[in-house]
N, C-alpha and C positions, 0 to 999 in steps of 0.2 A: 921828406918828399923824395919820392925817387924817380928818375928820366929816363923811360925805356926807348927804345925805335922798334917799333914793330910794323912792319910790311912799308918800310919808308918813313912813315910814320912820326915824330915823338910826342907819348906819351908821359903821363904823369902821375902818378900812383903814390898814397899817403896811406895804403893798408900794411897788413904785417911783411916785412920783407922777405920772410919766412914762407909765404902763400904758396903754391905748388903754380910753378908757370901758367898749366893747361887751367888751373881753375882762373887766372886771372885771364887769361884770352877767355876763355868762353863765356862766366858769370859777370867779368867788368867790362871788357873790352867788347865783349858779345860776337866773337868769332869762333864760332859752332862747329868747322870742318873738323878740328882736332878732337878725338873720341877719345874718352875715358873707357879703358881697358879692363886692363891688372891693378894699375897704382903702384907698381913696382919695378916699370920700366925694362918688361920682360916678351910685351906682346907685340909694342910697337904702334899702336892703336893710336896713340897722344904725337907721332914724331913730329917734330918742326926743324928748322933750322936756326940753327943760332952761326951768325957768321957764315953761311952756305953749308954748314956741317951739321948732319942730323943729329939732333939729339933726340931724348926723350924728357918732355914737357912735365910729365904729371909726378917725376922725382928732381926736375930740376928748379929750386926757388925763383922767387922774384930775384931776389937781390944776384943772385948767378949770373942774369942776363945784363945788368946795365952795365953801358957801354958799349953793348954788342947791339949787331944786327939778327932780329927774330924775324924770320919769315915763316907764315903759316901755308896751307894751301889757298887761300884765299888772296894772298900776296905772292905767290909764284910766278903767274903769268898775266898782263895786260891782257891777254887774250887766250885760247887753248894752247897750255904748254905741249910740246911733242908728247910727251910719256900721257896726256890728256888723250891725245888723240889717239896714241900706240892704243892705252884700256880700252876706248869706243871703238877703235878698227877690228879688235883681235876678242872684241865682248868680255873681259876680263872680269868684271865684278859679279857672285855671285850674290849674296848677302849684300856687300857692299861695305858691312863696317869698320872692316880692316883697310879699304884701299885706301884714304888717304894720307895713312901711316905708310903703305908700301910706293904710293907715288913721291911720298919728301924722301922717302929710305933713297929710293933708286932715282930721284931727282941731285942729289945728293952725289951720289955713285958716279953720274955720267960726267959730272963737275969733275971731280977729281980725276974720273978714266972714259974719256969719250967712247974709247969704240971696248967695251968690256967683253973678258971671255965670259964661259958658264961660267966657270970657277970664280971671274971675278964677284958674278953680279949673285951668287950663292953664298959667296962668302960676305958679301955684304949686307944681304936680306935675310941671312942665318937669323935675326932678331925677330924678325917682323912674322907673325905668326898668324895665318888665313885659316880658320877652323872649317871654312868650305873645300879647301886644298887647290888654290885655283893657281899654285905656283908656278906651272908649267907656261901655263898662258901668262903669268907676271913676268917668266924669264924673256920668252916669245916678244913682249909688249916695249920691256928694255931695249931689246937689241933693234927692233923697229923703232924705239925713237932713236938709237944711235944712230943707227942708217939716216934719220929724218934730220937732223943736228949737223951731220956729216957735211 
């Protein structure tokens, strides 16, 4: 049996420890924000946090995460996170299926560097990959929730 935390959380899980994180949030745990992508941890699609630090869910196992802290989008904020509100201010999503990979990326980002440059928040989002190209407005949305954070 193994004891996760997820979004505050503990759970308890008796499947293969081997499971791919994002299939056990979404098909056991039934937390559906996180999207299946690539499967190879290259689009960003799955991101979560483990410990406040993004990962990517759909190559990282079950057994990876216990001990830590997993937080999905659905466990980010009590209420609208800033970067929630930066995307609805600044109309960010087009598609929509990449953004809650880029809201844990740069949720993520502002944790480690409250007020980020371009550079920083490019260099952090280099992963995360929007096939509508809406990054200009993703960098726009960052720096407005720093401002909001502030």
């Amino acid at each position: 049996m193994i004891t996760l935390k997820i979004n505050g959380s503990p759970r308890q899980f008796d499947g293969d420890p081997e499971m791919p994180l994002l299939w056990y949030l979404r098909d056991v745990v039934g937390l559906t924000g996180s999207k299946f992508g690539c499967g190879m941890g290259l689009c960003g699609a799955c991101t979560v946090h483990q410990d406040g630090v993004a990962i990517r869910s759909c190559v990282t196992p079950v057994r990876g995460v216990v001990g830590k802290e997993v937080t999905t989008i659905e466990g980010l904020s009590n209420d609208s996170h800033p970067l929630q509100k930066a995307w609805e201010a600044l109309n960010v999503p087009q598609c929509g299926y990449c953004q809650v990979g880029q809201i844990m990326q740069a949720a993520s980002l502002l944790k480690q560097t409250p007020k980020p440059t371009d550079k920083d928040i490019d260099d952090a989002m280099t992963g995360n990959i929007c096939r509508c190209g809406t990054y200009q407005r993703i960098r726009a949305a960052i720096h407005l929730a720093a401002k909001e954070k502030a």
